[in-house]
N, C-alpha and C positions, 0 to 999 in steps of 0.2 A: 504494500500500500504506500504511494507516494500522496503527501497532503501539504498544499500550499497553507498556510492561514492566516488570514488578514485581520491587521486589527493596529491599533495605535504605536509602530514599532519605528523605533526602541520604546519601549512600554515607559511611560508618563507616569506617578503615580496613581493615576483613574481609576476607576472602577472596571471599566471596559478593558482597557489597556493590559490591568491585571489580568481581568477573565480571560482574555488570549492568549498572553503570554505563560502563564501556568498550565494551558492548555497543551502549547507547545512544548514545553521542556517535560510536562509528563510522557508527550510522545516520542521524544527525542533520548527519552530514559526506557522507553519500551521496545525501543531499536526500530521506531519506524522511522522510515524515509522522508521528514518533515524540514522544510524551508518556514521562515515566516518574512513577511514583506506588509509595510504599509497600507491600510487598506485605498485611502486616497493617490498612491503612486503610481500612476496609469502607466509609464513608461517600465519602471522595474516591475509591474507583476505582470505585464509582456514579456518581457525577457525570461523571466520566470516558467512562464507559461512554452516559451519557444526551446528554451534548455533542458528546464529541468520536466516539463512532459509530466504535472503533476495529475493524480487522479478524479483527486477533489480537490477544489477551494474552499475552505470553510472558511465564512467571517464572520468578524464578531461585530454586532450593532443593535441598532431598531428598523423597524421597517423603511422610515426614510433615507438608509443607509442605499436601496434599494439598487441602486446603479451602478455603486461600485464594487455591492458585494456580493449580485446577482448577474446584471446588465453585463458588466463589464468584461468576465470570465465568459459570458455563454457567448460572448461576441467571436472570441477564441476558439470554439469549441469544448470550452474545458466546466465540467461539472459545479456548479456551486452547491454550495449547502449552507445555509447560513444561521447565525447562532443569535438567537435574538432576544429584548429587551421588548419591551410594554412601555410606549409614551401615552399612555391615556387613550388615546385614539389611534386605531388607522383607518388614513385617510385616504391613501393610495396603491398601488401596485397589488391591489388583490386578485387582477387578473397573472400578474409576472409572477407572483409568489403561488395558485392556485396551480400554475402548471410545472412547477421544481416537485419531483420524487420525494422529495425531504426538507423537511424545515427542522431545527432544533431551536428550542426556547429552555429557560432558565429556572419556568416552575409552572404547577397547575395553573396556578392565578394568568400568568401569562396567555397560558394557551385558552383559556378559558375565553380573553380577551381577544386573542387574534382570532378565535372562531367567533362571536360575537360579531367579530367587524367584516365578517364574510371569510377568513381564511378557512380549508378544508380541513374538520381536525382532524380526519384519517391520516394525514401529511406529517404530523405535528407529532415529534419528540420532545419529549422533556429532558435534558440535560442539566446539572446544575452547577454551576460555579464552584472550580478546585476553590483551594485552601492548601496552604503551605504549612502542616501541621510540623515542620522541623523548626521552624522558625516563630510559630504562633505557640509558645507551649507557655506553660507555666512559671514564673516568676518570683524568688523569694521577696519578701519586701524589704530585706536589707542589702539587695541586688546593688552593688555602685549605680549600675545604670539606671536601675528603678529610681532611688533614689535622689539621682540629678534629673531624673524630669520631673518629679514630683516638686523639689525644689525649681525649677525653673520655673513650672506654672502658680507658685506662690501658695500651694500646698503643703499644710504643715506636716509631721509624721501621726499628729494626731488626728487627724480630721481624714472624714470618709472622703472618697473622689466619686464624683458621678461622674460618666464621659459620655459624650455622643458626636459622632463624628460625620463627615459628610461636606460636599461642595456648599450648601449652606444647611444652617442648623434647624431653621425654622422645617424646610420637608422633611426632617428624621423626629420632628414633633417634639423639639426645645419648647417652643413655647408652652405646648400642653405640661412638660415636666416643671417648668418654671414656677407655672400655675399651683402644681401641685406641690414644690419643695414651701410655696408658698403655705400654702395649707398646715406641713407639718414643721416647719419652722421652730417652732416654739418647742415641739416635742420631741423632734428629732437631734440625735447626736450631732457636735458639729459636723459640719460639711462647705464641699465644695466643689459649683459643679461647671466642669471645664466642656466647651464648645470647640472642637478643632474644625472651625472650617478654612476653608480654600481661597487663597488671596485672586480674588477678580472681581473685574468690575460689576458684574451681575449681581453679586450679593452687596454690595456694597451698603445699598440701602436698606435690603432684608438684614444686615447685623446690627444697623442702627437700631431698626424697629422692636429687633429684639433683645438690645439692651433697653429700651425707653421701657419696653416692659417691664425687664426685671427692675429698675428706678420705682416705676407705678406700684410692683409689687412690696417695693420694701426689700428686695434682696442681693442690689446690684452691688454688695459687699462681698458677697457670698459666689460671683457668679462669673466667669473669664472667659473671655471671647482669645482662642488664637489664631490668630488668622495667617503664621511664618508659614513657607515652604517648606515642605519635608518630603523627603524622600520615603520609600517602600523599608527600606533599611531599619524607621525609625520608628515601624507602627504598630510593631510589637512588642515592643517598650514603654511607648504612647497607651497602648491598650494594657499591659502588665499595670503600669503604674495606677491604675485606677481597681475600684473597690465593687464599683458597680455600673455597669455597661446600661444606659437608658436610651431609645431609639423608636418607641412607639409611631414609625414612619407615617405620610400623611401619604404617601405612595411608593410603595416598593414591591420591584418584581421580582426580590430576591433576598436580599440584604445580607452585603458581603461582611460589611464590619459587624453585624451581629454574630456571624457565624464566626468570623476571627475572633471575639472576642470569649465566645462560647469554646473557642482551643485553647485560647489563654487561664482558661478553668476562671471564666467571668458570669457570675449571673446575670441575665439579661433582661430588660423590661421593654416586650413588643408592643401591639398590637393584634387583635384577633382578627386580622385580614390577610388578604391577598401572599404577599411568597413568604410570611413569616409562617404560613400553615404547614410549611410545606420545609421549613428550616430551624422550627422552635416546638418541643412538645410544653403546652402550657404545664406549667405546676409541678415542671420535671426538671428541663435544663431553661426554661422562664417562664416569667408569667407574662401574659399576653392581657393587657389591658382592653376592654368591651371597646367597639362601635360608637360614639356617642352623636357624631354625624358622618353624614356624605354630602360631599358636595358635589350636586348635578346641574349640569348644563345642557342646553336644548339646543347649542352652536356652538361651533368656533372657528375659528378664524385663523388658517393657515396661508404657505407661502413657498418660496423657491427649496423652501428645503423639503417640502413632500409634491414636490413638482407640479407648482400650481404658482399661478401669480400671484404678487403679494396681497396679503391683506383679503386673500378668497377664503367665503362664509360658506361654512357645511352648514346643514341645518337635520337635527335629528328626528327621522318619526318618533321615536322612544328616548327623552331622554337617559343621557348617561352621565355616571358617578365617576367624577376625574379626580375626586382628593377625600381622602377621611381623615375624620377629627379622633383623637384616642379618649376614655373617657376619662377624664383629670381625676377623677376622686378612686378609682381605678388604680390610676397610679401612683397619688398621694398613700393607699393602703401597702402597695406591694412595696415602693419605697421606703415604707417606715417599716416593713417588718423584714427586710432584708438589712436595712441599715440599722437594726438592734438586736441581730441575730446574725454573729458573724459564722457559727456552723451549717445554718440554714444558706446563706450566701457559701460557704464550703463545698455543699455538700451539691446544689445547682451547681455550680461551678467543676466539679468534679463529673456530674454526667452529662455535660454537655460539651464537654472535652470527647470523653468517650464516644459520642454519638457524633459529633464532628469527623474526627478521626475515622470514625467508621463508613460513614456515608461521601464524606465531603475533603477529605485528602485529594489534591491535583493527580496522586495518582492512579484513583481510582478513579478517577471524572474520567482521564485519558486512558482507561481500560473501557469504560461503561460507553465512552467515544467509537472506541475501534468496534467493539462487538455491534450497535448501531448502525453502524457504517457496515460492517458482514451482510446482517440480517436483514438490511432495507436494501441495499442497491445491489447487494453480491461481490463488493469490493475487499479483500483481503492481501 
């Protein structure tokens, strides 16, 4: 089996960037015949294409990806398959994507989605995002390492860390935990809960907004926005150094730092939606905080990026749910009884290492790869 795989290379910190790249070095540990190239590089994955004679293209994205991860390869002749994410909607290419042998996606919730928006789920595989469990392991806390980023973020040795990570904080649902640190304040242990998001202009204002809340609420003493560059190197030290992983996403098709964080032997506080079902058992390795809203819309408004002019209005016969709210009080309970039971936080943290490990190792993602690729097109 020869596999091209496209995706953010040399891998970026990102989310995306990751899911490809551990894709690729689980295959390239399995002794297949694996290249990886850029998924936007038109010229190098021609070259690609005319040398190395790969079997399949796998890439990794969303469906607006659609042309350089589908288009582009079958213009060559060469197989794509592509590994896919969930933005809310698809808007487009359900005729290009209805006629590829194989799609792979990232979790139920996902494919749930792409059927939903016309894709054929007969098509649709579930794949889910490696994890580097050599590198995501557990942490003593008097680790040098631990310890200088605990210091760095203004973190004393006594106080709990909440973390939640993410391009900005507000969609891993900061705000909702905010809300609820607010809540238990007075009765909970000290603490302190650090926001790692992503220096760009996009969030710029979304970090403002949500520090003005923690101000509104009374806790912007308590509460740390970082927003440095860091590298892949740094994120399991970033995640070690914290006590309690919070992440109740407002939309997620997967949720890789939860699952990183669940290796790191971190309890974790979801949501009971969409790919955390399918990456979190509530009440075992997290608790998954209730539904408290959805938010739906009856249009939207896309553009050059899902191959439509700008500022072009879908309009849906049935509205649909493009963001949930987690429910705060929810999370104010599992936060105070993880943050005054430190063997209950133990003992989560313990089986959700385990079940990481077991399901979500990169190399087993690029075994549960290959066999997919057997079964579906006869490729070996």
């Amino acid at each position: 089996m020869k596999v091209l795989v496209l995706y953010d290379f040399p891998p970026p910190p990102g989310g995306l960037a990751t899911q490809g790249d551990l894709l690729f070095r689980g295959l390239l540990e399995m002794g297949i015949d694996a290249h990886a190239v850029h998924f936007e590089s038109a010229q190098e994955k021609e070259w690609y294409y005319r040398w190395f004679g790969p079997d399949i293209v796998v890439g990794v994205g969303y469906w607006g990806h659609t042309p350089q991860l589908v288009l582009h390869p079958q213009r060559y002749g060469v197989q794509p398959v592509p590994w896919l994410v969930a933005d809310g909607y698809i808007a487009n290419y359900q005729e290009v994507l209805n006629a590829l042998p194989l799609i792979l996606v990232t979790s139920d919730w996902v494919k749930e989605m792409y059927v939903r928006d016309g894709i054929h789920g007969d098509k649709i595989e579930v794949l889910p995002v490696g994890c580097d469990t050599d590198i995501f392991i557990p942490y003593r806390k008097d680790d040098p390492k631990i310890l200088a980023v605990r210091e760095s973020l203004g973190v004393s040795p006594d106080q709990l860390m909440i973390l939640t990570v993410g391009g900005d904080a507000a969609s891993k649902g900061a705000q909702e935990v905010m809300q609820a640190l607010a809540i238990i304040d007075t009765k909970a242990p000290d603490w302190k809960y650090v926001c790692k998001v992503w220096p760009q202009p996009r969030t710029k204002l979304q970090n403002l907004a949500d520090l003005e809340m923690a101000i509104d609420l009374g806790i912007e003493k308590n509460v740390t926005y970082a927003t440095n560059t860091i590298s892949r190197n740094f994120m399991p030290y970033l995640i070690g150094a914290c006590d309690i992983y919070a992440a109740p996403s407002r939309l997620e098709g997967f949720g890789m730092p939860q699952v990183e964080a669940g290796a790191c032997e971190k309890p974790v506080i979801g949501i009971k939606a969409m790919g955390m079902l399918d990456t979190l058992i509530d009440g075992e390795t997290a608790f998954l905080a209730n539904v408290a809203r959805k938010i739906v819309v009856n249009h939207v408004l896309i553009g050059n990026e899902s191959g439509f002019e700008e500022k072009h209005s879908v309009e849906f016969k049935k509205p649909r749910t493009v963001d949930y709210r987690a429910d705060v009080h929810d999370i104010a309970r599992y936060l105070m009884m993880l943050m005054t039971d430190p063997a209950l936080r133990d003992k989560m943290g313990k089986a959700a290492r385990k079940r990481v490990v077991k399901n979500f190792d990169y190399r087993i993602v690029a075994k549960k790869f290959v066999q997919i690729i057997s079964d579906k097109l006869g490729i070996n």
